[in-house]
DODREN-484341 format. One record per residue: residue in three letters; x, y, z of N, C-alpha, C, CB in turn. Coordinates in steps of 0.1 Angstrom, whole numbers, plus 5000, padded with zeros to 4 digits. Each point is the difference from the previous one (the first is absolute). Glycine has a CB too. Example, Ala and Ser with C-alpha at 12.3 -4.5 7.8 and 13.67 -1.06 7.14 Angstrom:
ALA513249435078499150125000500950125000498149885012 SER501550234981500950115000499250115008501249944978 
This chain:
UNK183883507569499749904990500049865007501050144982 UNK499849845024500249895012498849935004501750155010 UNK498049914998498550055008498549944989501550305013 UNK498649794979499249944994499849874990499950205007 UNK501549774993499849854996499949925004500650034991 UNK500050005025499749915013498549965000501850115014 UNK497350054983498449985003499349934987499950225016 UNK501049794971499649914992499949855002500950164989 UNK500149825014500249844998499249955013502550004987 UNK497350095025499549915008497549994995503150105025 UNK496850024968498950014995500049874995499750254995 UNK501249744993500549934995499349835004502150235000 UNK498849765012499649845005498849995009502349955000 UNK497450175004498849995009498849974987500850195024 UNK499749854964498849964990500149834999500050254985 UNK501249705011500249924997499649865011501550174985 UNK499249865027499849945012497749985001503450175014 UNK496149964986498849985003499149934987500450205017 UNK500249824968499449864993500349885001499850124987 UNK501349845022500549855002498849975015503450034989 UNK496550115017499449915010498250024998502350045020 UNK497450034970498449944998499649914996499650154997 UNK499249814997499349895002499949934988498950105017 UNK501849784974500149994986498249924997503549984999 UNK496850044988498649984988500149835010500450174963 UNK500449755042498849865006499450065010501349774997 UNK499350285015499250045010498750074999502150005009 UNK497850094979498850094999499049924995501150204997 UNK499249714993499249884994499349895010501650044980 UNK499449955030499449925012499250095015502249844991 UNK498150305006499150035007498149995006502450064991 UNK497149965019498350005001499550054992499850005018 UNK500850184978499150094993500249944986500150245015 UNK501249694977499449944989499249924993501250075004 UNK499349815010498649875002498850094998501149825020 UNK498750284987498550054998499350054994500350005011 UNK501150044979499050104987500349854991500750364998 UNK499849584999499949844993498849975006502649904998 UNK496950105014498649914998498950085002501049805008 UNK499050354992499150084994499550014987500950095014 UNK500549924974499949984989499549894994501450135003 UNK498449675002499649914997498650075003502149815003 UNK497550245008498450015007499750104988500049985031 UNK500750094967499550114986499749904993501450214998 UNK499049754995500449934989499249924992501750015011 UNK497449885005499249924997498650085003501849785004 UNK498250285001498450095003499850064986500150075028 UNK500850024965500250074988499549854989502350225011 UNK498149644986499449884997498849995000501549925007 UNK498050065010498949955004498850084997501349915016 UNK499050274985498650045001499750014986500050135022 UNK500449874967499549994981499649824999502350224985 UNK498249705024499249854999498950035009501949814996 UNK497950235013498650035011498950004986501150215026 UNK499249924966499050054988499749924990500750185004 UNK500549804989500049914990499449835004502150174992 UNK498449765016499149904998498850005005501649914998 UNK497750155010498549974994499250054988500050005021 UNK501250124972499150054987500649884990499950325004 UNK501349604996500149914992498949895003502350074997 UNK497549905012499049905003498850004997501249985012 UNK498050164989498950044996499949974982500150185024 UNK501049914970500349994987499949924993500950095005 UNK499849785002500449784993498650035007503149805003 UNK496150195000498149965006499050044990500450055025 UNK500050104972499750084988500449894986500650285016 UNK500249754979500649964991499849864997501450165004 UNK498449725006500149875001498549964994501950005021 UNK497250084986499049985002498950044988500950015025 UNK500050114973499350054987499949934988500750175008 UNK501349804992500049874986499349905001502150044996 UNK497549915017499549874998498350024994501849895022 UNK498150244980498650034996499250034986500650075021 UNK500549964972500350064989499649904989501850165011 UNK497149874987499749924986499650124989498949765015 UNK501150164969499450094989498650044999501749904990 UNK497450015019498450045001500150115010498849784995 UNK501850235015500150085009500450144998500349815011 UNK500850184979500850144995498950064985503349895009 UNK495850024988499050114988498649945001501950054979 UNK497949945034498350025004499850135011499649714998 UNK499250315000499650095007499149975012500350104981 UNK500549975030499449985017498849964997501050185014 UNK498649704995498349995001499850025015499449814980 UNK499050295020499750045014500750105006499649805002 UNK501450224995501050115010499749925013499750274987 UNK500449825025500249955015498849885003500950275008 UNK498349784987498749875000500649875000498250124985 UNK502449845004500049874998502149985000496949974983 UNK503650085010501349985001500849964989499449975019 UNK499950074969500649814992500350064986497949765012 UNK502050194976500250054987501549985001498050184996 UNK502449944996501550054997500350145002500249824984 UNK501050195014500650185000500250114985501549885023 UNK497950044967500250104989499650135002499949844987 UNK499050185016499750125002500350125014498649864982 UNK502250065026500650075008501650054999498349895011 UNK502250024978501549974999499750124982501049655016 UNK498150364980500150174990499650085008499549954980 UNK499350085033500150075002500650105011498849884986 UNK502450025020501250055003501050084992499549835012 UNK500850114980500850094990499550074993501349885000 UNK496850144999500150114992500150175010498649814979 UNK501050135035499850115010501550035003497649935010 UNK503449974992501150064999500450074992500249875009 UNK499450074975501150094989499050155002501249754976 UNK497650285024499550135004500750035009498150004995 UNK502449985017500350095012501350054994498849875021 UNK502150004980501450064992499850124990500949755002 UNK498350224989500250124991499550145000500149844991 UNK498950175023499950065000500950075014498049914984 UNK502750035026500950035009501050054998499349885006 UNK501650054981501650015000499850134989501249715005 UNK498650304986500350154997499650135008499949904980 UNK499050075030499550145009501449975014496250014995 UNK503949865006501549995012501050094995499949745006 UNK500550154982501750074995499850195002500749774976 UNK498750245011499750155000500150095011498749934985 UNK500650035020499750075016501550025008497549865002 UNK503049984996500950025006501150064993499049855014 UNK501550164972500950064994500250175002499749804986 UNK498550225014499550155003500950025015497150004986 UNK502349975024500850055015501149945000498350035013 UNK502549894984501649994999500450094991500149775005 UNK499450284983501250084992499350134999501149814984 UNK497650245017499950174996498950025010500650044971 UNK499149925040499150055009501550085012497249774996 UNK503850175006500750025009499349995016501250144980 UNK498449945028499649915013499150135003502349825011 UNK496350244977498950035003499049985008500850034986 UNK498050045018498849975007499949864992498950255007 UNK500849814978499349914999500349834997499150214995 UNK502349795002500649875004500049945012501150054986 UNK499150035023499649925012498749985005501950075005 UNK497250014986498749945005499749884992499250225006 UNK501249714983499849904992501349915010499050134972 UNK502249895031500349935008499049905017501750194985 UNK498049935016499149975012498849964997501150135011 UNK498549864974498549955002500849904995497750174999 UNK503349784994500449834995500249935016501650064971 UNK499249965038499949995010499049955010501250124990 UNK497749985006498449935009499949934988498450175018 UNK501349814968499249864999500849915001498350064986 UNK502949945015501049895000499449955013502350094988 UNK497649965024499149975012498849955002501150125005 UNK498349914983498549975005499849844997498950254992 UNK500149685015499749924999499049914989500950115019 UNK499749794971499749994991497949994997503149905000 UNK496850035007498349985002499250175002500549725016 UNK500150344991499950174994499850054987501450035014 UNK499849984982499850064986499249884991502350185001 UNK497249695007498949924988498650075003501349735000 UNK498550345013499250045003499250154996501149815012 UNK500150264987499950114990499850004987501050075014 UNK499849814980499349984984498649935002502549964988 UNK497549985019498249965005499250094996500449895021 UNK499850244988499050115003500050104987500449975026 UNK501250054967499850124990500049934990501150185008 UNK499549694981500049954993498849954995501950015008 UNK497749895003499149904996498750035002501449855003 UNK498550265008498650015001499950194994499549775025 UNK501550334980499550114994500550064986499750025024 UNK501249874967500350064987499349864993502550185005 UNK496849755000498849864998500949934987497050135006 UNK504249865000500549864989499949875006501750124990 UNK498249895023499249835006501349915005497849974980 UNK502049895022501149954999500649934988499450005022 UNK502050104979500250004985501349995002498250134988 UNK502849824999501950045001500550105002500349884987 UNK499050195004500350145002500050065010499550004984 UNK499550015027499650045013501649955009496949964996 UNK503049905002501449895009500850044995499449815005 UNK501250254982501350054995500450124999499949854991 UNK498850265012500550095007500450005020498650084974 UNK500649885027500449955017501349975004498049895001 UNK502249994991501749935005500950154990499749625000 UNK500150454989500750104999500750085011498749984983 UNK500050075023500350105011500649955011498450114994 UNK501949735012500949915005501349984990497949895013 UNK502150144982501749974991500650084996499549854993 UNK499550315010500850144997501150015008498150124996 UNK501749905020500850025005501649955002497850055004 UNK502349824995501049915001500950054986498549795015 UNK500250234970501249994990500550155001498949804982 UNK500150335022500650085001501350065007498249974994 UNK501949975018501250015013500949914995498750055021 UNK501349854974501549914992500750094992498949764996 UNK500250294992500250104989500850135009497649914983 UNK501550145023501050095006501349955002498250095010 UNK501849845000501749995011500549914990499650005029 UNK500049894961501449994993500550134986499449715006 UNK499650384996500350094990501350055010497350074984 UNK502650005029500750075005501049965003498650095005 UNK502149764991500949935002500750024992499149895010 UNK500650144982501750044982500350125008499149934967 UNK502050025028501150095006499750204993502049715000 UNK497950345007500150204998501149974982500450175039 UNK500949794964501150014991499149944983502449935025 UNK497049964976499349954990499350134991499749775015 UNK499650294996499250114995500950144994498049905019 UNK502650114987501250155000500549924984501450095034 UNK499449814969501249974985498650014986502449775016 UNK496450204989499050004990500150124994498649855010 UNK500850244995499450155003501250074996498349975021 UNK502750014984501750044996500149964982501349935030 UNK498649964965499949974987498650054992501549815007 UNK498150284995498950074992498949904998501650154987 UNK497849755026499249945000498750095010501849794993 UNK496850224995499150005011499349955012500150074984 UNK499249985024499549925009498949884996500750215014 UNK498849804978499549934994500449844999499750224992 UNK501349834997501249884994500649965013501050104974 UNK499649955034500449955010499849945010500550114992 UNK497849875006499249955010500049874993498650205010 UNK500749824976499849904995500749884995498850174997 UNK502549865000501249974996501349895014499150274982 UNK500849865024501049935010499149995017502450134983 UNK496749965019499749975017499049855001499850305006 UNK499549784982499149854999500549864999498750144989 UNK502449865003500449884997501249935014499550104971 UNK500849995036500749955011498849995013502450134991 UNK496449935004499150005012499349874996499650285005 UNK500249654986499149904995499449905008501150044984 UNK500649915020499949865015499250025010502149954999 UNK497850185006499050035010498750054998501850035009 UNK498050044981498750004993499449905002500650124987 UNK500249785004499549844994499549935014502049964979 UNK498650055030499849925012498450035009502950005001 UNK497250204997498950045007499049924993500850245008 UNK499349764981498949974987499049825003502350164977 UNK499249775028499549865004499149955011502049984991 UNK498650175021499849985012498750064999502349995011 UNK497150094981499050045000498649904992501750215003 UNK499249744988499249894995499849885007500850084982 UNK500149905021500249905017498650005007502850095007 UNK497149995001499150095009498850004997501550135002 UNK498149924982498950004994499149864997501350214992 UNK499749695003500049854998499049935009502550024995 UNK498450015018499549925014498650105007503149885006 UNK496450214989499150065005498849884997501150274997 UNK497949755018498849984995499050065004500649844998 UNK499350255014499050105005499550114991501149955019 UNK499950174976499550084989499249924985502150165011 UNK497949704991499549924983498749945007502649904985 UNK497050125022499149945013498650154995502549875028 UNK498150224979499450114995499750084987500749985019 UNK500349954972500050084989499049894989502750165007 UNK498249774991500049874990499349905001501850034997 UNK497649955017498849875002500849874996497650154991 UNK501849805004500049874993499449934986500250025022 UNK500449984971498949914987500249874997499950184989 UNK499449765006500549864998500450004983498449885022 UNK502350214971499550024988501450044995497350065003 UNK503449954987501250104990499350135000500949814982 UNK499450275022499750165000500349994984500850135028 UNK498250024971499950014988499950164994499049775005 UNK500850315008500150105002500450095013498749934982 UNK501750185014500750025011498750065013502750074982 UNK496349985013499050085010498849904999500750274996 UNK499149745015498549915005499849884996498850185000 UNK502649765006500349854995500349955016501150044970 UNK498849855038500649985010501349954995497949965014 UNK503349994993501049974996500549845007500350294996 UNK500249645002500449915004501650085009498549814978 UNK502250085028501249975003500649915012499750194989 UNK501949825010500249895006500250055016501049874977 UNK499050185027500150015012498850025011501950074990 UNK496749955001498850005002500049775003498950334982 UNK501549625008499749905003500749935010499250034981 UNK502150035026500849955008498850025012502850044989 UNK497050125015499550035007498749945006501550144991 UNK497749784998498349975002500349815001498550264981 UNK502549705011499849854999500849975010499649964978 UNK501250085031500649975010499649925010500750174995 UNK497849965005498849955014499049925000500350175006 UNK499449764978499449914998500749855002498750174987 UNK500049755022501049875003499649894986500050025031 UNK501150034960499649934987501749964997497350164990 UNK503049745005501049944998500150114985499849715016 UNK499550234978500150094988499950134999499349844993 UNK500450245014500350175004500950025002498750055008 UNK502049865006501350035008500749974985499849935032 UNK500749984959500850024991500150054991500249895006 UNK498350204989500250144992500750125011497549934982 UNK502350045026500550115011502050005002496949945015 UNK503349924983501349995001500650004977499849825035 UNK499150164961501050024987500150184997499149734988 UNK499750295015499750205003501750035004496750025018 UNK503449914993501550085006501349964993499050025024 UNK500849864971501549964991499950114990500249725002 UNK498450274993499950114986500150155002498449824991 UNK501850225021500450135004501150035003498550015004 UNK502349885001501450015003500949974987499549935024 UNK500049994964500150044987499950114995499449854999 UNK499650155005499850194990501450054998497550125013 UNK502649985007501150035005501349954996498650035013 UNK501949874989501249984993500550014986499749895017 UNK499150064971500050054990500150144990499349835010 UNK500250265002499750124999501750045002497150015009 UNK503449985003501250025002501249934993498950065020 UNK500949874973501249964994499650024985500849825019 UNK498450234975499650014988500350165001498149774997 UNK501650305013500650165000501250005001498350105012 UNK502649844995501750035004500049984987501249925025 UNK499149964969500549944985499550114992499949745003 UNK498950304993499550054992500750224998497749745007 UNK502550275007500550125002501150045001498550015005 UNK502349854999501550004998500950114992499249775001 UNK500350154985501150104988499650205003499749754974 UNK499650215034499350165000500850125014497249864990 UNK503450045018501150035008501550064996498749825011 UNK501350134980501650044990499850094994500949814995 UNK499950265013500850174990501049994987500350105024 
């Protein structure tokens, strides 16, 4: 017993003895390798800073140019006359590009977001991971890829010339459709797949159908991401001008019908008055873009607010 308390107590101090002689919390704090992760971490720190200002200020700057330039342009003759000349001359006003923006939008949307959601509620909740979901996967996929002036070019060829509606809204709002499928469909998906399995079980467990349970609780937790695909698609659609090139022409006029009508819009006029050296072009050309970056923001804050209460369970 002796013996081993002898080998106790000396364990004992050799523990004690070897924390007195390591190295205390100043010395490690004064060491090189801490200096170095301290000024690694500053070099993180400020690059992690620097590269979101790299981006941001020239898109702010572009924006105050946009914005600055627009308001200064912005008069009441300007906002309810109609283009004179188109690219020819430059001049008039934007009424009839500023309806027939939103009316080619509000077609596309309506005709987009219920074939998106659907679609995508369909392969998130009762396709499970079939052929044929993944072939609708993969074809959202390529047109997500294709290049927009493409599919203006295919509504060119089947629309306007071989189902002979001409350049028309309808032609341009089905076009930007098939550009806003993809995006709203794949949001719809992956924020559907994001509620939690348990949501669905405790449902299904309380004598809820799949139905009700979609409708009720997935949807309503899926909404925020829906909502967003929905903007980003509208977004997208907004700022197009190649597929409205091919589809929609130009008019100088309030559309009046949806087939074998040319169409006005505003991104046609950014696009054409730019390159005329006309003082008065270039500033339908810069109110064109304030009045698009309007749209957009309007759009988006008139959806959050509006769909808000529709988030709460």
């Amino acid at each position: 017993m002796s013996q081993t308390k002898q080998i106790e107590d000396s364990a004992e101090e050799d523990r004690v003895s070897g924390r007195r002689a390591g190295p205390s919390w100043d010395s490690l704090r004064k060491s090189p390798s801490y200096r170095n992760r301290r000024i690694k971490d500053k070099v993180i720190k400020i690059l992690v800073i620097a590269c979101p200002m790299l981006v941001l200020v020239p898109l702010l700057d572009m924006l105050y140019m946009f914005v600055y330039r627009g308001a200064q342009a912005m008069t009441i003759e300007r906002l309810t006359t109609m283009t004179v000349g188109g690219a020819a001359l430059g001049g008039g006003g934007l009424a009839n590009a500023i309806v027939g923006t939103l009316l080619i939008i509000a077609l596309s949307t309506l005709f987009a977001v219920p074939i998106g959601v659907f679609a995508g509620v369909y392969i998130a909740e009762f396709s499970g991971n079939n052929r044929f979901s993944q072939m609708i996967r993969f074809t959202a996929d390529v047109l997500a890829g294709v290049p927009s002036i493409v599919l203006g070019y295919v509504g060119f060829l089947l629309l306007v010339l071989e189902f002979g509606w001409g350049y028309s809204a309808l032609a341009a709002a089905l076009t930007l459709t098939v550009l806003m499928f993809p995006y709203i469909l794949r949001t719809t998906e992956l924020s559907i797949r994001r509620v939690p399995d348990s949501i669905r079980e405790g449902a299904i467990a309380l004598g809820s159908t799949k139905t009700d349970m979609i409708n009720r609780l997935t949807l309503r937790f899926a909404i925020p991401g829906i909502l967003t695909g929905i903007l980003l698609a509208i977004s997208i659609s907004v700022g197009e001008t190649a597929p409205l090139i091919y589809t929609a022409g130009f008019g100088n006029y309030i559309p009046s019908a949806l087939l074998h009508q040319q169409v006005g819009y505003l991104t046609g006029i950014v696009w054409s008055f730019s390159q005329i050296p006309s003082a008065e072009a270039h500033d339908l050309s810069y109110l064109s873009s304030f009045l698009l970056i309007t749209i957009v923001i309007i759009i988006n804050i008139v959806a959050r607010v509006g769909l808000r209460k529709f988030t709460k369970i």
